[in-house]
MINU-322218 format. One record per residue (C-alpha): x, y, z; residue number from 1; residue in three letters. Coordinates in steps of 0.25 Angstrom, whole numbers. Each point is the difference from the previous one (the first is absolute). Layout:
N
u;v;w;num;residu
X;Y;Z;NUM;ALA
...
//
This chain:
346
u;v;w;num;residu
-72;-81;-11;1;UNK
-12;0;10;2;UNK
-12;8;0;3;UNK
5;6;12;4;UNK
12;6;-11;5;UNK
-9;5;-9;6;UNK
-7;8;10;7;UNK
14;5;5;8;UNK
5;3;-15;9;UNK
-14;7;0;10;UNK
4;9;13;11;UNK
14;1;-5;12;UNK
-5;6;-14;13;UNK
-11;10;9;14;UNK
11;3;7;15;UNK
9;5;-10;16;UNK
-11;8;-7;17;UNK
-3;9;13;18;UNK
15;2;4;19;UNK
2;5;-16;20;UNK
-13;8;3;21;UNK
5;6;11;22;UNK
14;3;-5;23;UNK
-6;6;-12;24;UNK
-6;10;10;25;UNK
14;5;2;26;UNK
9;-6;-10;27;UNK
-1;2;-14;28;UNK
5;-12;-10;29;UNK
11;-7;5;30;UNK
-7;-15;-1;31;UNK
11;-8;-3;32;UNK
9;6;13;33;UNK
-13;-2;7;34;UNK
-3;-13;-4;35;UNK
13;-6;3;36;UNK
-2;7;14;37;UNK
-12;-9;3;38;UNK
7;-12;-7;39;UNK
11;2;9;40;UNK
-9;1;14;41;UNK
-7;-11;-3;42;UNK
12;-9;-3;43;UNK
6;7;14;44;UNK
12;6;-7;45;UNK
5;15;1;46;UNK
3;9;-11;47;UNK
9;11;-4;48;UNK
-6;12;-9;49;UNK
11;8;-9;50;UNK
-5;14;-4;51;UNK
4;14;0;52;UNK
-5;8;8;53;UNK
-15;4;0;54;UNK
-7;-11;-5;55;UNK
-7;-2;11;56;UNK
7;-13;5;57;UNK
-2;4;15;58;UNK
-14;4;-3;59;UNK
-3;-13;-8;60;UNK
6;-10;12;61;UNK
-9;8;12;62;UNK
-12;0;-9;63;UNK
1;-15;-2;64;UNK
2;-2;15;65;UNK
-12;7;3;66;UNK
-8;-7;-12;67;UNK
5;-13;7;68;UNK
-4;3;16;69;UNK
13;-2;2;70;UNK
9;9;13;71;UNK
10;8;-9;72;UNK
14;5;3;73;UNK
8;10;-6;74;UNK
15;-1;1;75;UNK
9;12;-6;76;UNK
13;-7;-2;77;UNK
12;12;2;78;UNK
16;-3;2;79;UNK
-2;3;15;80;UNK
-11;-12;4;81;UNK
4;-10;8;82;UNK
-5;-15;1;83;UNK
-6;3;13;84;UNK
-8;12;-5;85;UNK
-7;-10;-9;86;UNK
0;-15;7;87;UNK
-1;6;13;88;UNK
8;1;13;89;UNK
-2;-5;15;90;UNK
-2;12;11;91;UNK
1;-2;13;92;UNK
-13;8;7;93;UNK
-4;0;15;94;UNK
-12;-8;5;95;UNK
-8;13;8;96;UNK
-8;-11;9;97;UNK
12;-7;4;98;UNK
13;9;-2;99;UNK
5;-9;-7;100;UNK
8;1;-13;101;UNK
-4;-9;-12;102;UNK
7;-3;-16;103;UNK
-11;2;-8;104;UNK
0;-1;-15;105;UNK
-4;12;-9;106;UNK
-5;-5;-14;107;UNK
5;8;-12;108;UNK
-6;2;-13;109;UNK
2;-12;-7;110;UNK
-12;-5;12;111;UNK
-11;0;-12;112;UNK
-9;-7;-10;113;UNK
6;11;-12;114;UNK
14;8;1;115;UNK
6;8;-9;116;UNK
14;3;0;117;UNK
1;11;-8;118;UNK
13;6;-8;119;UNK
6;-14;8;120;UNK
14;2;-10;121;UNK
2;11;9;122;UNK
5;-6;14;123;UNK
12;-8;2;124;UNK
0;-15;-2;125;UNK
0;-3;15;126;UNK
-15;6;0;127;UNK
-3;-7;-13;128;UNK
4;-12;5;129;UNK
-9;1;12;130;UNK
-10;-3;-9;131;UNK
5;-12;-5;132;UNK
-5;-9;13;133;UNK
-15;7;-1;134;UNK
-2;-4;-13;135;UNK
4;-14;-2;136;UNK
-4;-4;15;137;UNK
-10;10;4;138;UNK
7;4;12;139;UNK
11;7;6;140;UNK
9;-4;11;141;UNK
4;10;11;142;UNK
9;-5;8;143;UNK
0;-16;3;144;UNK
-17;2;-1;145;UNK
-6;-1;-16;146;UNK
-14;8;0;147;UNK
-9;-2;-10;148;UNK
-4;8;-9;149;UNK
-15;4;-6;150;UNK
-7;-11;-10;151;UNK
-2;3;-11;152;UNK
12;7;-2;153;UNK
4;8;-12;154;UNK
12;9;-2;155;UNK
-1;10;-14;156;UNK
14;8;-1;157;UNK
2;12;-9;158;UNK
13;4;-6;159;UNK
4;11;-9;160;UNK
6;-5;-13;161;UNK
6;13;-6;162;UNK
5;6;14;163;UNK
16;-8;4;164;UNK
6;12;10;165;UNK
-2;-4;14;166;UNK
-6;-14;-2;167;UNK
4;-13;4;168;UNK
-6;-12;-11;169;UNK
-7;-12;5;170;UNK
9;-11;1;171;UNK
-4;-13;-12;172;UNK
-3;-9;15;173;UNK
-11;11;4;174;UNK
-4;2;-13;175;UNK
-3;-15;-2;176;UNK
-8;1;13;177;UNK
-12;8;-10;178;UNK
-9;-8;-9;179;UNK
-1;11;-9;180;UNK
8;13;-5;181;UNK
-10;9;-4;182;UNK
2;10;-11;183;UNK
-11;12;3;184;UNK
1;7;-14;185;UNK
-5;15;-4;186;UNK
-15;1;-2;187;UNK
-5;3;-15;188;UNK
-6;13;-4;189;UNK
-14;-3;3;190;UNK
4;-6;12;191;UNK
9;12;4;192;UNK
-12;10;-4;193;UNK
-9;-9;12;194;UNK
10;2;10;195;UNK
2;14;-3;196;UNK
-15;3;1;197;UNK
-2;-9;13;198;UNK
12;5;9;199;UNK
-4;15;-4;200;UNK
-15;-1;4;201;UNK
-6;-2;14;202;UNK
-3;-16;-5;203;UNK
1;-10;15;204;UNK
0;-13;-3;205;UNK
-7;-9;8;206;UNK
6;-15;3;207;UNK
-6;-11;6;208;UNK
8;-13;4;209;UNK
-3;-10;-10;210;UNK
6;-12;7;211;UNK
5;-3;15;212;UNK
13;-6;3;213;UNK
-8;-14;5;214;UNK
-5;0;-15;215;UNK
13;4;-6;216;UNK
5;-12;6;217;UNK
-11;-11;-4;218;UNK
6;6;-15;219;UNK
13;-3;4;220;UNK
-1;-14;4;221;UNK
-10;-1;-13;222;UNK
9;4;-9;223;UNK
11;-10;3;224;UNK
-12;-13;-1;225;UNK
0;5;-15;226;UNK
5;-11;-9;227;UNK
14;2;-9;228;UNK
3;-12;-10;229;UNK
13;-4;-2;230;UNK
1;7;-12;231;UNK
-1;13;5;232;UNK
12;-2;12;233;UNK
6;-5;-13;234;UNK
-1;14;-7;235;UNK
3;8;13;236;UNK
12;-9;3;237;UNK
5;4;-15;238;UNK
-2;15;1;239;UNK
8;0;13;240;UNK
12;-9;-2;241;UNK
4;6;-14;242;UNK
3;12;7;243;UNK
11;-7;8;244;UNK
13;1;-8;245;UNK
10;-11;1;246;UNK
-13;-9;0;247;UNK
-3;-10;-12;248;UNK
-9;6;-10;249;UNK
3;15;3;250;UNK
-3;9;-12;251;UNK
12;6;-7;252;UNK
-6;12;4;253;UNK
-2;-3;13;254;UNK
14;-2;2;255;UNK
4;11;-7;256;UNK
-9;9;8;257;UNK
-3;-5;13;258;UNK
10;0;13;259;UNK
-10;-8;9;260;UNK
-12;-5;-1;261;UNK
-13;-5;7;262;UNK
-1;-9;12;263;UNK
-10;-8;4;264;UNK
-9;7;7;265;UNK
-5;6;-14;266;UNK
-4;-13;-4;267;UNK
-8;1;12;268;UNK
-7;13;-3;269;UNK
-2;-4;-14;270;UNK
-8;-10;3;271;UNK
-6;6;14;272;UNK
-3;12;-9;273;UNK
-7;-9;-11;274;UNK
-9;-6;10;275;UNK
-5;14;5;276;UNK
-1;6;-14;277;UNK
-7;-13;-7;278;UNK
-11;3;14;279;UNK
-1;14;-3;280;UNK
-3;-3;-14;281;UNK
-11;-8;2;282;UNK
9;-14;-3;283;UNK
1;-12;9;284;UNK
15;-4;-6;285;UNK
14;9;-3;286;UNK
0;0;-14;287;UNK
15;4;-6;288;UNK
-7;13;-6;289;UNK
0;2;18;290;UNK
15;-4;0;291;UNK
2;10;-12;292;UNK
-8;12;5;293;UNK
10;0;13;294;UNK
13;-4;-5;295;UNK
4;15;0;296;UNK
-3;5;13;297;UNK
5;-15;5;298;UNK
13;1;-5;299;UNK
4;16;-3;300;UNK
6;1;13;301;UNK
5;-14;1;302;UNK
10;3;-12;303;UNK
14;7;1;304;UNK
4;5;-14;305;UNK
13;2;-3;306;UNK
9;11;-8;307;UNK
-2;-4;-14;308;UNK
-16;-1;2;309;UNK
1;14;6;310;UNK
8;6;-10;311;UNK
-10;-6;-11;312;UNK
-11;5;8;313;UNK
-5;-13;3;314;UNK
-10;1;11;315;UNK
-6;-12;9;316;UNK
-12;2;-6;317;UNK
8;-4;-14;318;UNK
5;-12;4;319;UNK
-12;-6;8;320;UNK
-9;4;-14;321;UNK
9;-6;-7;322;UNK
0;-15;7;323;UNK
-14;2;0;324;UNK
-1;1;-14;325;UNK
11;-14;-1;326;UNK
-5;-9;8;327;UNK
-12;-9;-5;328;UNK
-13;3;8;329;UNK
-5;-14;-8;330;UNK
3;-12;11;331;UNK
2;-10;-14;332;UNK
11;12;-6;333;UNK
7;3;13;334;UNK
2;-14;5;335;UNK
3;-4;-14;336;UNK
13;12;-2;337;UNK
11;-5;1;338;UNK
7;13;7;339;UNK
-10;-2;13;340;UNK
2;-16;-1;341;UNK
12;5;5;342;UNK
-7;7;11;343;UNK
-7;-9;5;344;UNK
10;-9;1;345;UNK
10;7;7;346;UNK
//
């Protein structure tokens, strides 16, 4: 890679550092969930965070849009909201020069760098599926006419794990729209004793933007020039297409616990993900520790368990560790086993 790549690796590195610098002045721990937030900007992928509530997931997502310079909207998902109220909706309005009436378009909340569709397992799947044309083309279509939509663009959708009554889960083809499922998991003490002394205390934080969205996307173009060997889309392609049952070289415990498994849009993140991670860590390659490090919030969601796992216990989590731990990181070992021989053949 160039000189002109190290010094964007350099920026990218910088740039991290001052985003965790500012989120620090709000969040407290939480690195991983917001390391795999920026790996998922700069791979332009959306996420959806899973926590209960008061784990400051809304707060973490409109911190980081304000760390980023980024325009920021909030979307409260409820069973009453209508596509409309979040794509937006033609009106007609009258020209006061002339008299005359004119259709005008009225852009809704999705219309910006950052959104955040909070508590989205709330609303129907007609609104849910509004979003599906804004996230993998970045625009919306009202009517005969598409209207773009903001770039970068960047959707983060919260859902409530432990609350079912009134809500309305994600279908596996919206799911399969987020690069990442991200678990946001309760703080340790001495991180619970920080918050407590911070929220109680007249403490303002003070954020300043650490990168514009021109920047944001020089990173995104940079991280896709960073070189994967073939080794590497060897081991991606092996986590994904042992989770597909009825497939040659399924684990036994795969086909006794999986209903559905990955498409190919993980491999795609994987190694998307890879890149951004291997940039972030100072690495000019995707290393299958990269591939490792993001199997889990790569493939959580893109998994449907069935009865005997969930009677067992047997989570997502599980069974994704599990094929990690199986399948050979070595290129010499993996291509050398005769169980993903059959893989790659197939």
């Amino acid at each position: 890679m160039s000189r002109e790549t190290d010094s964007a690796i350099k920026q990218l590195g910088e740039a991290r550092e001052k985003i965790q610098e500012q989120l620090s002045q709000t969040i407290v721990g939480q690195e991983s969930v917001i390391e795999e937030l920026l790996i998922s900007l700069f791979s332009c992928g959306h996420c959806l965070l899973e926590g209960v509530p008061g784990l400051a997931k809304t707060l973490m997502i409109r911190t980081l849009a304000r760390s980023l310079d980024l325009s920021f909207n909030r979307i409260q998902f409820t069973p009453d909201l209508m596509p409309a109220d979040i794509t937006g909706t033609e009106i007609i309005e009258e020209n006061k020069s002339t008299g005359a009436r004119e259709v005008r378009f009225m852009e809704g909340p999705l219309f910006s760098h950052v959104v955040l569709a909070d508590e989205i397992n709330r609303t129907p799947p007609k609104t849910q599926a509004a979003l599906l044309e804004a996230m993998q083309e970045r625009q919306v279509s009202i009517g005969r006419v598409q209207h773009k939509l903001s770039d970068p663009f960047f959707v983060l959708a919260t859902q409530n794990p432990i609350e079912q009554e009134g809500t309305y889960p994600l279908p596996e083809a919206q799911q399969d729209r987020f690069m990442f499922k991200v678990f946001v998991q309760y703080p340790n003490f001495d991180e619970e004793f920080e918050i407590a002394r911070r929220t109680t205390s007249v403490l303002e934080d003070q954020i300043v933007p650490a990168l514009s969205a021109a920047e944001i996307l020089e990173l995104q173009k940079l991280v896709r020039q960073v070189p994967v060997t073939d080794h590497v889309v060897r081991y991606a392609l092996s986590l994904v297409r042992q989770t597909r049952v009825g497939e040659v070289g399924v684990p036994e415990f795969v086909a006794d616990q999986v209903s559905w498994g990955a498409g190919p849009r993980a491999v795609q993140y994987l190694i998307l993900g890879g890149k951004a991670r291997a940039l972030m860590h100072g690495r000019t390659h995707v290393a299958t520790e990269d591939i490792q490090a993001l199997a889990k919030p790569v493939l959580r969601h893109r998994l449907v368990v069935n009865f005997t796992a969930e009677s067992e216990g047997v989570s997502q989590d599980d069974i994704i560790g599990r094929l990690v731990e199986e399948t050979p990181a070595k290129e010499d070992e993996l291509t050398s086993h005769a169980r993903f021989q059959e893989i790659f053949a197939s």
